[in-house]
Structures are given as structure tokens and as C-alpha cells.
N, C-alpha and C positions, 0 to 999 in steps of 0.2 A: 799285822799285829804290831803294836809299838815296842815291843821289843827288839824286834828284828827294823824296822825302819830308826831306828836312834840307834842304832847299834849296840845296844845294851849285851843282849844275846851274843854278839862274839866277844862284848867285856866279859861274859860271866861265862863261856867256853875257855876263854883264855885262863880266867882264874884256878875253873876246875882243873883243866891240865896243868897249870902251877903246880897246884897245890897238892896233887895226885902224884906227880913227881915225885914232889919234897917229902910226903909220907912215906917213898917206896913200893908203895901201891903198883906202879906201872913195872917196876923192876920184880914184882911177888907173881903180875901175869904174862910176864915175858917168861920167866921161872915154870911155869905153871905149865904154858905154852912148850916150853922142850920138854919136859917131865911128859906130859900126856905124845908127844908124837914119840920120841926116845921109847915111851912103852910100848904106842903100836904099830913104831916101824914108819919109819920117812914114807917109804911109798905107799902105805896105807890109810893114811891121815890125808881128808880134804880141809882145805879153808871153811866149806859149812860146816862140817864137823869140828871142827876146833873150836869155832866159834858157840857152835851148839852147848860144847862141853861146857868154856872155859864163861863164857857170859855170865852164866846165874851165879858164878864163885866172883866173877868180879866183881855185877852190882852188889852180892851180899855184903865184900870185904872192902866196900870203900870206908872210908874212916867216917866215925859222927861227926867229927869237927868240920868235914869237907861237905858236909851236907850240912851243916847248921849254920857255918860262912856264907853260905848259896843262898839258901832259905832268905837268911838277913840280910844278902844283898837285895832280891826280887822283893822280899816287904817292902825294904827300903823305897825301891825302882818306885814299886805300886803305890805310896803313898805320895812321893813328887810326883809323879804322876796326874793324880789326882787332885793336886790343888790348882 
């Protein structure tokens, strides 16, 4: 895919964890992450499970700006792209 051979794809990895940072977003499911094991007990909490739980709360709670920056980047990509 020409995203991944120009290395677009790890500019626009990098961006999102920027920018996922700077929201607090990454500091809301580290939060979110002890809140759920704290409930059910260190040793009863796996990494699939945490994951299970905590996934569909992250992708819901990313910010619209961090998807609409992204969005504008890859149009961008795809129209140089294309000429």
C-alpha cells in the first residue's frame, strides 16, 4: 500500500498519538484501566479482558478533532497521490 511504503502511515500514527496525548485521552484510559482492575481485583483482571472492556470506551471517546485532522491528512495524502 503506498501508505505504508512512503511512510505516510507512521506520519499519521505519530500524529494520532500526539494528538491523543494532548487531548488527555490516553491519561482518561490509563484512568479507566485502574478504575476497572481496582474494581475486580489485580488478580482477577486479564490483559484480554481489560482490553475487551476498555476498547469500545476508547475508540467511542476519541476526540472529533483527532479524527477530522486524520481524515484531512489521508485526503490530503490521496489527492498528491494521485496527480
Amino acid at each position: 500500500m503506498v501508505l505504508v511504503e512512503s511512510g505516510e502511515k507512521e506520519n499519521l500514527m505519530e500524529l494520532v498519538r500526539d494528538r491523543l496525548v494532548e487531548s488527555g485521552w490516553k491519561d482518561e484510559m490509563r484512568i479507566a484501566c485502574r478504575e476497572h482492575v481496582k474494581k475486580k481485583g489485580r488478580k482477577d483482571v486479564t490483559v484480554d479482558e481489560l482490553i475487551r472492556v476498555i476498547t469500545p470506551k476508547g475508540r467511542a471517546s476519541v476526540p472529533d478533532a483527532v479524527k477530522e485532522e486524520l481524515l484531512n491528512r489521508i485526503q490530503k495524502f490521496i489527492q498528491s497521490a494521485a496527480l
